[in-house]
VODO-671677 format. One record per residue (C-alpha): residue number from 0; chain; x, y, z. Coordinates in steps of 0.05 Angstrom, whole numbers, plus 5000, padded with zeros to 4 digits. Example, Ala and Ser with C-alpha at 12.3 -4.5 7.8 and 13.67 -1.06 7.14 Angstrom:
2
[0; "A"; [5246; 4910; 5156]],
[1; "A"; [5273; 4979; 5143]],
This chain:
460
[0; "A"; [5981; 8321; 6073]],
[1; "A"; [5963; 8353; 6139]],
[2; "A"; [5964; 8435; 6130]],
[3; "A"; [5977; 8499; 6182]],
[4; "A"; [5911; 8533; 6199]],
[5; "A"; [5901; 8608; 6197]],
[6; "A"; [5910; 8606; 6274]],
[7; "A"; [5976; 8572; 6274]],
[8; "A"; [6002; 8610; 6210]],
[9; "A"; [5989; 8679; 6251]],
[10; "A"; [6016; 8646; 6319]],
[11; "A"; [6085; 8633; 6281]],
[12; "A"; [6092; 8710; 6266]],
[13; "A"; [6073; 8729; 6341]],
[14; "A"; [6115; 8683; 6365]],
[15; "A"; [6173; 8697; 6324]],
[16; "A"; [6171; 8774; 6335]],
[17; "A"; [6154; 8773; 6403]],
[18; "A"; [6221; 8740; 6429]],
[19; "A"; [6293; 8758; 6443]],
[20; "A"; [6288; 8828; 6413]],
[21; "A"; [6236; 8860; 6459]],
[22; "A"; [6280; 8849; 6516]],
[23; "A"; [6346; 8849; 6499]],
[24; "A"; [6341; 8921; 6458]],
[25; "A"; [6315; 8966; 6501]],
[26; "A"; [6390; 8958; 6536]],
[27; "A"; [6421; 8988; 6481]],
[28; "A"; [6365; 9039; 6467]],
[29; "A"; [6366; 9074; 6536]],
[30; "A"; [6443; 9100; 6515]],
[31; "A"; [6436; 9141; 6449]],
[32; "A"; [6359; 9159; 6463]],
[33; "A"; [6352; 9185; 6545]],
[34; "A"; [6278; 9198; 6519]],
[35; "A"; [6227; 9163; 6542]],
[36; "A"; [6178; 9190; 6486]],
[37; "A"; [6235; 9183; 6437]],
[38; "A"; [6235; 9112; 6452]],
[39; "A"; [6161; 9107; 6448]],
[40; "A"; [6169; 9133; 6381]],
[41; "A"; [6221; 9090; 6361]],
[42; "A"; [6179; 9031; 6365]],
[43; "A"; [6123; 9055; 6335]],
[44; "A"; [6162; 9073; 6275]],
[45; "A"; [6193; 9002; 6277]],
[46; "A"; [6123; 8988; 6279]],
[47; "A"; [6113; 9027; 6212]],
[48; "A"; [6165; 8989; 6180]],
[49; "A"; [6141; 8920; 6201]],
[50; "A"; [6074; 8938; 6169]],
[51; "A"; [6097; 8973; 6104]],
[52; "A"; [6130; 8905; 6091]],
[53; "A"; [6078; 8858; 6118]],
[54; "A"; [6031; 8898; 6068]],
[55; "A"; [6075; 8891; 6007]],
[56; "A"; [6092; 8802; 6028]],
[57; "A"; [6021; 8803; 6037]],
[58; "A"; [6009; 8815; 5954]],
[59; "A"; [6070; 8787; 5944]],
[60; "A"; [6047; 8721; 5976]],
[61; "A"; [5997; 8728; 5914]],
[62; "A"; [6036; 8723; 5864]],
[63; "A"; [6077; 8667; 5898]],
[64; "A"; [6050; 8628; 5938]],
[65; "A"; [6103; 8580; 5952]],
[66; "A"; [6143; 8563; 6007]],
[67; "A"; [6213; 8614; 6010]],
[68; "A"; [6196; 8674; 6022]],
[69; "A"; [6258; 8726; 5998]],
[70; "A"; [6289; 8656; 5967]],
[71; "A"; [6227; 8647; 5926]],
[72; "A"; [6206; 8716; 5911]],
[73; "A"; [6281; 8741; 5892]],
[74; "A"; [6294; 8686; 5839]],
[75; "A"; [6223; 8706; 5807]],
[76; "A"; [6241; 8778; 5810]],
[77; "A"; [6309; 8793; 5796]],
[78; "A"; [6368; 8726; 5782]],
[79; "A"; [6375; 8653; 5811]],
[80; "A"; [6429; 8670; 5836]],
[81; "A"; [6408; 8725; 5876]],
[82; "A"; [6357; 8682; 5911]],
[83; "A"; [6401; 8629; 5928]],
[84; "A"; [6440; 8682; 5966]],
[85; "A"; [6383; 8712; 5999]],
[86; "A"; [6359; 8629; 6022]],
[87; "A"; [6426; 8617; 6046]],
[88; "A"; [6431; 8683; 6087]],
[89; "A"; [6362; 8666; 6107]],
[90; "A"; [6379; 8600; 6136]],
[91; "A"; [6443; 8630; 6165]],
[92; "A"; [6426; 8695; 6188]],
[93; "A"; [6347; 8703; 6185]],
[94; "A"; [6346; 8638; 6229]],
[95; "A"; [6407; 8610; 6263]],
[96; "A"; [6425; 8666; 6285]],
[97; "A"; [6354; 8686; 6312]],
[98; "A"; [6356; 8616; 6336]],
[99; "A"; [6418; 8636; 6374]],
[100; "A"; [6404; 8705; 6397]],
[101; "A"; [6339; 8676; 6433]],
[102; "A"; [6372; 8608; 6459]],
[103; "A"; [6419; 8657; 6501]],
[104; "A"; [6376; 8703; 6523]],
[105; "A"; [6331; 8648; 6544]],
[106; "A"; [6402; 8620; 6574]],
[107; "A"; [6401; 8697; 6611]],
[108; "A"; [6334; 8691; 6638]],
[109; "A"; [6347; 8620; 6667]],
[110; "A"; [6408; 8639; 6702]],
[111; "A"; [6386; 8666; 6772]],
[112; "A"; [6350; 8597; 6779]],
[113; "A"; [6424; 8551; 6768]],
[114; "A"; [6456; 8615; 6804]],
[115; "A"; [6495; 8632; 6747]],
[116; "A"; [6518; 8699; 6725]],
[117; "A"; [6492; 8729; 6652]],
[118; "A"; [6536; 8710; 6589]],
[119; "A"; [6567; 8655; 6616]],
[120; "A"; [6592; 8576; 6597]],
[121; "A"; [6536; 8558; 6634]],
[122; "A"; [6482; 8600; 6599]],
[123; "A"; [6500; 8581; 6531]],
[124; "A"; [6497; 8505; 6561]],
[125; "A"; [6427; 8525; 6568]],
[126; "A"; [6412; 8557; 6509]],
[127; "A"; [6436; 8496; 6465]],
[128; "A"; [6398; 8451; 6507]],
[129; "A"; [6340; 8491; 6494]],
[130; "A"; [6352; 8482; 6417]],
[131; "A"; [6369; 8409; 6420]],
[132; "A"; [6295; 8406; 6463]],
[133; "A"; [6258; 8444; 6402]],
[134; "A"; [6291; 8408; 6349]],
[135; "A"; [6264; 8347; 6382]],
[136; "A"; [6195; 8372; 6378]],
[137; "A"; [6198; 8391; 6311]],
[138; "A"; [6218; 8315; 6292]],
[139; "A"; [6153; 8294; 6318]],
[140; "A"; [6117; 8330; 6250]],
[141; "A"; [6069; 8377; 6232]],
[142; "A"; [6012; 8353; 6283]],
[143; "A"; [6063; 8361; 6340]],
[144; "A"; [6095; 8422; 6320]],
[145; "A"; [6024; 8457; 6304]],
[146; "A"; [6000; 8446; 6377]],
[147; "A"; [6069; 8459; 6424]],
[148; "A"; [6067; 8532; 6369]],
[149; "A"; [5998; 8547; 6393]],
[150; "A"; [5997; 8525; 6466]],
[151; "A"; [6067; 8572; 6476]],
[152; "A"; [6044; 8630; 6436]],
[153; "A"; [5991; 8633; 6480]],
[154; "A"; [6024; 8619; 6537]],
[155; "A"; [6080; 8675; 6519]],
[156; "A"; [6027; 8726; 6495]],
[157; "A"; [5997; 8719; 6573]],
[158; "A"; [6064; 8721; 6609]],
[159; "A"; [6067; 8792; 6570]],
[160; "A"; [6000; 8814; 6585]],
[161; "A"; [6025; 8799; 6662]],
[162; "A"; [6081; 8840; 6648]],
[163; "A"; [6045; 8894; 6622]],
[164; "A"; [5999; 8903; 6683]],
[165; "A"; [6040; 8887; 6739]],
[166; "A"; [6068; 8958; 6750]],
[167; "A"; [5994; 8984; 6756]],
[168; "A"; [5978; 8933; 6804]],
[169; "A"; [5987; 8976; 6866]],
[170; "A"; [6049; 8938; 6883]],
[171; "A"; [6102; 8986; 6921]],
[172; "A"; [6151; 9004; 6888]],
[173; "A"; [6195; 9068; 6869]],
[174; "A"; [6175; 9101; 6799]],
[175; "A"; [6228; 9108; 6745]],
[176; "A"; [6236; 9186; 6729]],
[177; "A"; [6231; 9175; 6655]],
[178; "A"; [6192; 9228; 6621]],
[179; "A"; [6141; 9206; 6561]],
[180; "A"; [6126; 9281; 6551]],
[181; "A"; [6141; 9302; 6475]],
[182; "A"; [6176; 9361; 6474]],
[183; "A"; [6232; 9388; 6429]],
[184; "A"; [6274; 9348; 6455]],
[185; "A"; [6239; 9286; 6425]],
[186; "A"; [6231; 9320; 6366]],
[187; "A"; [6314; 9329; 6357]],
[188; "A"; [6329; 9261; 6378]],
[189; "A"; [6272; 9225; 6328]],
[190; "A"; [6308; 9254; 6269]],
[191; "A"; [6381; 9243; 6300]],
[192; "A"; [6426; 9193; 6267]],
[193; "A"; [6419; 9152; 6337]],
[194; "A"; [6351; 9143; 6325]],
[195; "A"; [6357; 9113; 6266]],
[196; "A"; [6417; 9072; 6278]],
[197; "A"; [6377; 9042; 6338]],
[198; "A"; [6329; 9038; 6291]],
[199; "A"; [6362; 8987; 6247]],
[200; "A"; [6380; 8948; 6313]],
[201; "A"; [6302; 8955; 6328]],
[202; "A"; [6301; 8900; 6265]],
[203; "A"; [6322; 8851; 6310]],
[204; "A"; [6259; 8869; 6348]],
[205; "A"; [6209; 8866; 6286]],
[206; "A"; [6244; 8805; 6251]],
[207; "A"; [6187; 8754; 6244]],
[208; "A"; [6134; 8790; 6211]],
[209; "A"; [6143; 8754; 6148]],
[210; "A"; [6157; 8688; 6186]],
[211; "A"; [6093; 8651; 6153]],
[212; "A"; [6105; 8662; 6077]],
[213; "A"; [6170; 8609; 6092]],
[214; "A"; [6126; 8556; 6106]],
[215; "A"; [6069; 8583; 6051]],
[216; "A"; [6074; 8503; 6021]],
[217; "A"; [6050; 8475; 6081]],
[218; "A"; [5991; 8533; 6096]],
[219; "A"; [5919; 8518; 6083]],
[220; "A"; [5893; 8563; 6026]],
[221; "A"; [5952; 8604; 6027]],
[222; "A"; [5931; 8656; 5981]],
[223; "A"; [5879; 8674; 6036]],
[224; "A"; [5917; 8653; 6100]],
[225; "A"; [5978; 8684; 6094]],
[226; "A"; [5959; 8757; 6078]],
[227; "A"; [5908; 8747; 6138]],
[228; "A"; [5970; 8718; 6178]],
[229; "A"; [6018; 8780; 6166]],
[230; "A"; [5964; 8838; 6178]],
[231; "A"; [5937; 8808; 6244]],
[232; "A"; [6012; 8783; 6277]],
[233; "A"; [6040; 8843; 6261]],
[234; "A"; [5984; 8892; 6293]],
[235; "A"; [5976; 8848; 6348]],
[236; "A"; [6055; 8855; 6366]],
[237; "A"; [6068; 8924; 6349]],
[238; "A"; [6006; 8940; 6403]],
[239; "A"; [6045; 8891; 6452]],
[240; "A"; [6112; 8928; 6443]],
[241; "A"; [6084; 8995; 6462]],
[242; "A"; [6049; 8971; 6519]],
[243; "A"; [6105; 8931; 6540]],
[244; "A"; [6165; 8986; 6535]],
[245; "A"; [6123; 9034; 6568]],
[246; "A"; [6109; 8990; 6625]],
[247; "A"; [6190; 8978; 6638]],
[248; "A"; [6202; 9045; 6628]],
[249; "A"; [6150; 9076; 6676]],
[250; "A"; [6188; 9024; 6726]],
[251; "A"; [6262; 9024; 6703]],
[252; "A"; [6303; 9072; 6702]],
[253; "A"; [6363; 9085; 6646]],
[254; "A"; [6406; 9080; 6699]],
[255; "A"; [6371; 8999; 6723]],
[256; "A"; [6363; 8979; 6657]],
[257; "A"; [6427; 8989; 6640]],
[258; "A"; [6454; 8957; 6703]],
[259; "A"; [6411; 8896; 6680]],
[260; "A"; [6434; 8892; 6610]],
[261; "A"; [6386; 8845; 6569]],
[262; "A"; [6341; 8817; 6615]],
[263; "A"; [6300; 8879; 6618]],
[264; "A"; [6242; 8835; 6650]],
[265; "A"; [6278; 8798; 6714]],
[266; "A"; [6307; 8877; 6715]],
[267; "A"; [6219; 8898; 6722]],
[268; "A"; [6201; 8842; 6767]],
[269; "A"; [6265; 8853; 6813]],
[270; "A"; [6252; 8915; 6833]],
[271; "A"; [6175; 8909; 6838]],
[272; "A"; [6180; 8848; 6881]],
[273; "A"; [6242; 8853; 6914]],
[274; "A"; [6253; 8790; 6956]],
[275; "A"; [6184; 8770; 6961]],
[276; "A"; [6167; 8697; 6960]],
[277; "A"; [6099; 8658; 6950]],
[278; "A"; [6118; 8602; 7003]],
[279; "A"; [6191; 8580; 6990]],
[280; "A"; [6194; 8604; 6916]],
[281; "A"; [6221; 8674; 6901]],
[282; "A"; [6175; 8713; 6859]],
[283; "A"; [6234; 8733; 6810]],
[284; "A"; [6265; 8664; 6804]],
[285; "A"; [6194; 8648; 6786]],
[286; "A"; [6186; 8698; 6731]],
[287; "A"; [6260; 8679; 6699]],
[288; "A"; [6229; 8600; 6704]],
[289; "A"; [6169; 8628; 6662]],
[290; "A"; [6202; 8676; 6622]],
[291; "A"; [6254; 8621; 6591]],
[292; "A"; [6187; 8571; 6583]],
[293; "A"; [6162; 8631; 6539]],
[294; "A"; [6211; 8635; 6505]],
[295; "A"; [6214; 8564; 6476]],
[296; "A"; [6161; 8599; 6436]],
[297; "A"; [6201; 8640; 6397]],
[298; "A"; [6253; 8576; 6384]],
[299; "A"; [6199; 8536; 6368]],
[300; "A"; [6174; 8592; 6311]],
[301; "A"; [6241; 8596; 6279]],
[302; "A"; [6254; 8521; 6277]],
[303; "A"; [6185; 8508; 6245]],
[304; "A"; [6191; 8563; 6187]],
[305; "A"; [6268; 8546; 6169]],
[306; "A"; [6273; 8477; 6150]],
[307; "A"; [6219; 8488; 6098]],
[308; "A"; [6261; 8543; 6068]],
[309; "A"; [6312; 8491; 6076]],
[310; "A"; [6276; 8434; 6046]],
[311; "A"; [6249; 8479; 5980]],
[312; "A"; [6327; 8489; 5967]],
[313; "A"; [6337; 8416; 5963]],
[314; "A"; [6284; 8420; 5910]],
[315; "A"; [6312; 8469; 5870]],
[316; "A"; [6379; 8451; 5874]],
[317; "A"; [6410; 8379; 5864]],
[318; "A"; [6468; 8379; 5914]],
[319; "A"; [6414; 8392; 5959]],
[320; "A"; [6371; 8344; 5955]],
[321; "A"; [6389; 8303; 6020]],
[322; "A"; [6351; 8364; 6048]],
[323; "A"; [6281; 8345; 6021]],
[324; "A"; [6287; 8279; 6056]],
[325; "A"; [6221; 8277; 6108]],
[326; "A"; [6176; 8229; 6151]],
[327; "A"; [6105; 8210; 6142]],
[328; "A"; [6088; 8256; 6201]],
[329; "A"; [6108; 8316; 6153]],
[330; "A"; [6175; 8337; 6181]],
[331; "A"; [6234; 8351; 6141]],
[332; "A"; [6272; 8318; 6187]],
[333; "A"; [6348; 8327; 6155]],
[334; "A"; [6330; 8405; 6155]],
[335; "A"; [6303; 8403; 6216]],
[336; "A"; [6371; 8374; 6244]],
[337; "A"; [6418; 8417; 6204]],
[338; "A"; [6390; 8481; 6224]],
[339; "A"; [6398; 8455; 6297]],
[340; "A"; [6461; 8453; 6280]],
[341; "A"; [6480; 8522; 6255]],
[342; "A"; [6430; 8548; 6311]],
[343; "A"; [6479; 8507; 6368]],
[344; "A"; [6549; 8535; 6329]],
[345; "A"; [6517; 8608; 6326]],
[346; "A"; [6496; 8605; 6403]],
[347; "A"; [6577; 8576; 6421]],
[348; "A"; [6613; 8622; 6384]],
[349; "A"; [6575; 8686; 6375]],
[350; "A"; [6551; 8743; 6430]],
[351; "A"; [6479; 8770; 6431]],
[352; "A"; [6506; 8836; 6401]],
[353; "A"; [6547; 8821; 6347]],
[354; "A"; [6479; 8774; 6332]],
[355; "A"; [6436; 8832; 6337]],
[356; "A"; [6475; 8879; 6293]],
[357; "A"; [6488; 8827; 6239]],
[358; "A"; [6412; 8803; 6230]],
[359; "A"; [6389; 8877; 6231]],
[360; "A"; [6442; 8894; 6169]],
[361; "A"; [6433; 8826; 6130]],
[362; "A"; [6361; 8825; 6134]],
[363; "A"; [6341; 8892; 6112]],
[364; "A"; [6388; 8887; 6059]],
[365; "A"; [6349; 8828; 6026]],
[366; "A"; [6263; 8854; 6051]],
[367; "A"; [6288; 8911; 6012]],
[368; "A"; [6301; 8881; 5949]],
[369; "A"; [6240; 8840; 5955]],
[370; "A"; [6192; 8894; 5976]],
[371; "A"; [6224; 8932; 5922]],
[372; "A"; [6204; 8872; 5871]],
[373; "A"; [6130; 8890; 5888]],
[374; "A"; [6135; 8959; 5836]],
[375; "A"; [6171; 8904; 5780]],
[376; "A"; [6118; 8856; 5787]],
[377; "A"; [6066; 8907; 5784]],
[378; "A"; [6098; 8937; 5722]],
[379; "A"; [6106; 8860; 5690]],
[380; "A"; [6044; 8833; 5714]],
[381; "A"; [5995; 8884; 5715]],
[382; "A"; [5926; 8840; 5701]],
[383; "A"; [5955; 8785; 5758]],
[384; "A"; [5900; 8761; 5801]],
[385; "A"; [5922; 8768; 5864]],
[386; "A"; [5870; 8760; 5932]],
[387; "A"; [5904; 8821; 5972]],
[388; "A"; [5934; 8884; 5948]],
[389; "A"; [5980; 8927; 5990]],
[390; "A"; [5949; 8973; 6022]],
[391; "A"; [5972; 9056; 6006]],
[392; "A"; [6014; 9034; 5946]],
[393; "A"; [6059; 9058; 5918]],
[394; "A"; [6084; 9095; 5986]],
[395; "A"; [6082; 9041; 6035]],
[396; "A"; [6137; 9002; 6001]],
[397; "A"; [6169; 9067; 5993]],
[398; "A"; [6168; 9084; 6064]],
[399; "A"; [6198; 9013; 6078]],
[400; "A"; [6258; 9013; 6035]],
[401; "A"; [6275; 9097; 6055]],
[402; "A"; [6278; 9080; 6124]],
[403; "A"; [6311; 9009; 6116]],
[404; "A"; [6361; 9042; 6070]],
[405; "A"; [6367; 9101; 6123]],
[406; "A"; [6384; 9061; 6185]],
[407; "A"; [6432; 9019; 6157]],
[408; "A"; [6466; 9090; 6130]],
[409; "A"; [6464; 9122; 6197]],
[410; "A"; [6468; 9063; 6238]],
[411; "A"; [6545; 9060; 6204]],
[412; "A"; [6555; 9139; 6217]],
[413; "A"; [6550; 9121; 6283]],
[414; "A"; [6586; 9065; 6303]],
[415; "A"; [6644; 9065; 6256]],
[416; "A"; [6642; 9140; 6245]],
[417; "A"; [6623; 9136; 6178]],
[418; "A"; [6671; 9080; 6150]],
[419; "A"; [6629; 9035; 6115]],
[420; "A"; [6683; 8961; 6112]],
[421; "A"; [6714; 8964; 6177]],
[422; "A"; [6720; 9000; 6253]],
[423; "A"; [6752; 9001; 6312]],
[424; "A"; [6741; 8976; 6384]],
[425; "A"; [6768; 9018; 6435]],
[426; "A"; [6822; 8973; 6452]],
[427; "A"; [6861; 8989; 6380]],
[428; "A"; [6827; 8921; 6353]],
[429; "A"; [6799; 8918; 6286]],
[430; "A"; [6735; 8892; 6263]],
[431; "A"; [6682; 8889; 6198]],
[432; "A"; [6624; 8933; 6212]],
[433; "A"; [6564; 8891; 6201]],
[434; "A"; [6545; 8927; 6134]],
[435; "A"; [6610; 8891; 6111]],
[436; "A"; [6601; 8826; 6140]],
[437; "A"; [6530; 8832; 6103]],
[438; "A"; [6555; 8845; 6042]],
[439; "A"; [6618; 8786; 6045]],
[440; "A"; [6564; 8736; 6063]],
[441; "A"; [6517; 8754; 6007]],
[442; "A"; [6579; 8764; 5958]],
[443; "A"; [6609; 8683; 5982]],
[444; "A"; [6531; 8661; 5977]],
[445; "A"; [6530; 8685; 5914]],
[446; "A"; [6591; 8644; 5885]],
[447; "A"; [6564; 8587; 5917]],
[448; "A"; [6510; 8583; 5878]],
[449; "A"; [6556; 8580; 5814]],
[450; "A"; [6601; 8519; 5854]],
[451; "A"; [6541; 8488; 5868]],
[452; "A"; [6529; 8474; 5791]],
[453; "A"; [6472; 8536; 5801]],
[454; "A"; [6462; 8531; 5730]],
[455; "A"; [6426; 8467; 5723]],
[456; "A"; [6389; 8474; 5786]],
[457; "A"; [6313; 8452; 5768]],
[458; "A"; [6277; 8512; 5729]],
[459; "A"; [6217; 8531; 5754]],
């Protein structure tokens, strides 16, 4: 059976961290942190996290080395049952919904082109177009799916590296009056509750770093690759998203990104550019052409990884089984299709920041619990082989739960003043917080597993 590489193993994780979040957070950054050091800092510390947990997967990986990720490691560590709730919010919310979030943002970008406005009928027409387009791909197997990963990633990582030196280019244009100077005012606002509630929508951002232990089954020599896969995505991003945010920030103001909402990057090339055209094709209608192409790369990450998550629950689990059903070329096709699916109902009937919150909550929740399972396996397994060891144990997978556990905590202090089940919207309406609709979702996932006859599912 044909295998990922090293090279496409460590494109997934690039590709599926470097995609909606980068450009659609910044937007609601620029509000609770007027700091253009303090948001410097904020992504470097989201930077932090990312790492803390790609070092503890990367052992983790060790000790399992099949396909999962929190599914797999959780029903090791702790219950069954808990890790068929952590797969199914996986599925759900670690990839629909990404899925979703990207496919309109990509929908965003693509907009000036069909002259549409932003959040619109006609943008999420896009978007699911743009799934239906990578689902289609993915049918064609692993050989298929390997290459159109690597070709985008590549292609994306150099649309960024345009991004990132444009604005020193000599081009004419205004500079924004954002300061990076760190002062005490930095100081106050990087140990403000704001910071770290935009912190825990800064997940959004980061999600992706564990994006190749899902698909550990179909690595080559995964005990080597994936470790290798984590360290090197997640440094090569992390230096990428500094770059990156400074460059809109030197040219952006709070004021223009604000005014541009998620599409921080048409919001850059507008107002370096202007109207300027090379021959009948305006330079920014260019950039949103590119910009959507690049992100196909993120789609195409998320729908690789999550039909083998997918497809290792129909082995697990009888009722399931209709999900293991594949084609000689290696794809799972029936997983492939149904998380198409979920991706197309997330992108018609959800917004990009009821996405964003929801993800950020749900996933910490469950990296937590697995990152957490790295002192129990060290405690149960001491004399394990494994080929990597996380680096600075036992604090990095400290530092990763306390600051997990610490957004979420001050992420609800601030937007539902401190009511942890439910808020309200300025117009009187009433709605879960997403720490609620986290915990519902793990609480019904967790019953299915007993419905689903969880019991006599295979034992492994």
């Amino acid at each position: 059976m044909k295998k990922y590489k090293l090279d496409t193993a460590t494109y997934v994780i690039i590709a599926s961290m470097i995609g909606t979040g980068v450009f659609a957070s910044l937007f609601f950054q620029v509000e609770s942190l007027p700091s253009g050091s303090a948001i410097m800092l904020l992504w470097l510390a989201g930077g932090l996290v990312a790492l803390c947990g790609g070092l503890s997967y990367a052992e983790l990986s060790g000790f399992f080395p099949r396909s999962g990720g929190e599914y797999e490691y959780l029903t090791k560590i702790y219950h069954p049952a808990l890790g068929f709730s952590a797969g199914v919010c996986t599925l759900v919310v670690g990839f629909a919904a990404p899925l979703a979030g990207t496919a309109l943002n990509l929908g965003n970008y693509f907009a000036p082109i069909l002259g549409l406005s932003p959040d619109t009928i006609g943008t999420k027409v896009v978007a699911v177009l743009s799934i239906l387009l990578i689902t289609v791909i993915q049918l064609f197997g692993v050989d298929m799916s390997a290459k159109f990963q690597n070709i985008s990633t590549i292609f994306k990582i150099g649309l960024i590296l345009v991004l990132i030196v444009v604005p020193f280019c000599g081009f004419h244009y205004v500079e924004s009056n954002v300061s990076f100077e760190v002062n005490q005012e930095t100081i106050r606002l990087a140990t403000s509750g704001s910071f770290f509630s935009c912190l825990a929508l800064l997940y959004y951002a980061y999600t992706g770093w564990n994006t190749s232990v899902y698909i550990a089954s179909d690595v080559d020599d995964p005990k080597r690759t994936l470790p290798l896969s984590i360290l090197i995505g997640i440094a090569v991003v992390v230096t990428v998203y500094m770059l990156l945010n400074y460059a809109f920030l030197r040219v952006c103001s709070y004021e223009e990104i604000l005014a541009g909402g998620s599409s921080i990057g048409n919001t850059m090339i507008s107002k370096i550019f202007g109207d300027s055209t090379i021959g009948w094709l305006k330079i920014t209608d260019l950039f949103s052409f590119l910009m959507s192409l690049a992100l196909l790369a993120t789609l195409s990450s998320f729908m690789l990884a999550s039909p083998r998550v997918a497809e290792i629950f129909g082995k697990d689990y009888p009722v399931f089984r209709v999900l293991t059903k594949g084609s000689d070329n290696g794809a799972p096709y029936v997983s492939v299709i149904a998380m198409g699916v979920m991706a197309i109902l997330f992108t018609m009937f959800s917004n990009l920041r009821s996405i964003l919150d929801y993800v950020g909550f749900s996933l910490s929740i469950f990296a937590s619990l697995a990152v957490f399972g790295l002192y129990i396996m060290r405690w149960r397994k001491p004399e394990t082989e494994r080929p990597f060891k996380a680096w600075g144990y036992p604090v990095t997978p400290f530092i990763f739960i306390a600051i997990n556990m610490a957004a979420i905590y001050y992420s609800v202090q601030t937007m539902y003043g401190g009511n942890f089940l439910y808020g309200f919207h300025p117009d009187g309406s009433l709605d879960l917080s997403p720490l609620s609709a986290s915990f519902i979702s793990i609480v019904l996932s967790t019953g299915l597993y007993y419905i689903f006859n969880g019991r006599s599912a295979v034992v492994r």
